[in-house]
C-alpha positions in Angstrom: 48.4 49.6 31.1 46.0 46.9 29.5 45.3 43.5 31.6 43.5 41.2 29.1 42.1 37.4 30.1 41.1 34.9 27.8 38.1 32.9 28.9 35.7 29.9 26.3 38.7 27.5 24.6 37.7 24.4 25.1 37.3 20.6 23.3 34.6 20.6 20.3 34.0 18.4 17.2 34.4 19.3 13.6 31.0 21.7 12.5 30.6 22.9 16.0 30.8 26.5 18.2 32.7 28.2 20.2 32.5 31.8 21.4 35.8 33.1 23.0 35.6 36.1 25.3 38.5 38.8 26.5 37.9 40.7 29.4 39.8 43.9 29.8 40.8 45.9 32.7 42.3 49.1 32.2 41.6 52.7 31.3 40.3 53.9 27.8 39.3 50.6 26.6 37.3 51.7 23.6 40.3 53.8 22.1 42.3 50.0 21.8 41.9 47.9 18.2 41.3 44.6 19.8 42.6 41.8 17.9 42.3 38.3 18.2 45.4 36.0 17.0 46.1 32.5 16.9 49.0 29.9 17.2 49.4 26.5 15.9 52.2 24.1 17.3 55.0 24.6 15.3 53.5 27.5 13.2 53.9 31.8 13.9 51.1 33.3 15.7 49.2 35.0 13.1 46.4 37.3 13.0 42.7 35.7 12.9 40.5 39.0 13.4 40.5 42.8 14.3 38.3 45.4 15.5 38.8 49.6 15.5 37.7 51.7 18.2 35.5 52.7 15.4 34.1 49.2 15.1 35.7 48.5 11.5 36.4 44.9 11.3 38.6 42.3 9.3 39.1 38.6 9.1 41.2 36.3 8.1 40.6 35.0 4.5 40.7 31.3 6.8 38.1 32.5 8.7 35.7 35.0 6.6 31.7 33.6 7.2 32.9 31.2 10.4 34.1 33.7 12.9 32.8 37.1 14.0 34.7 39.2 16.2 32.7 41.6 18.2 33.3 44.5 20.9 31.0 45.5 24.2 33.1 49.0 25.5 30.5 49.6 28.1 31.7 46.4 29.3 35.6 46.3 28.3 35.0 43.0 26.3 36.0 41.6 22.8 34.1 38.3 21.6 34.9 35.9 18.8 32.2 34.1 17.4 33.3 30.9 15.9 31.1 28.5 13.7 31.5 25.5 11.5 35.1 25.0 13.6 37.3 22.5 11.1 40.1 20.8 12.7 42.6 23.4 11.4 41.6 26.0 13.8 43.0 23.7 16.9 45.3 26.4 18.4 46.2 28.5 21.4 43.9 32.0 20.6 45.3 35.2 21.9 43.4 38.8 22.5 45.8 41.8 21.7 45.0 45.4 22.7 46.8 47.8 19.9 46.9 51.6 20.6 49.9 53.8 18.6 53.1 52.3 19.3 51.7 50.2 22.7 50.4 47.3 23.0 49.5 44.1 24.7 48.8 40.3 25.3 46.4 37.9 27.2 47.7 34.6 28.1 45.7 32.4 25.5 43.1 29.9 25.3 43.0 26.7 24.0 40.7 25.7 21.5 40.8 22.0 20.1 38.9 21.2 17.1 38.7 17.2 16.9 36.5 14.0 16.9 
């Protein structure tokens, strides 16, 4: 069993950061793919970024050069790095924790990209 919180959503203007955090209590933490996901009103969640336990990475076409997603196991964390925010990444942004057939959800945290 994975307990995952979401932390670092927030309000921020077009061109500016945000660095989402996703803090992970559990066992075997680095043997997870981490993932971060996002959902849009009135849109399906859909993937934004994903990291191995072997720290292979991929982002979203959307998102390649803006975000970086990042993992600390000595401290049961995933990050997301998010630069040059645009209005189109407003959304409520989900950590997922992936091993073999199980798998699990945070609650989300709002990010709102506007002027």
């Amino acid at each position: 069993q994975v307990q995952l919180v979401e932390s670092g959503g927030g309000l921020v203007q077009p061109g500016g950061s945000l660095r989402l955090s996703c803090a992970a209590s559990g066992t075997y933490f680095s043997t997870y793919t981490m993932g971060w996901y996002r959902q849009a009103p009135g849109k399906q969640r859909e993937l934004v970024a994903q990291i191995t336990d072997g720290h292979f990475t991929n982002h979203a076409d959307s998102v390649k050069g803006r975000f970086s997603i990042s993992r600390d196991n000595a401290k049961n964390t995933v990050s997301l790095q998010m630069n040059r925010l645009k209005p189109e990444d407003t959304a409520v942004y989900y950590c997922k924790a992936t091993r073999n057939d199980a798998y699990y959800w945070g609650q989300g945290t709002q990010v709102t990209v506007s002027s």
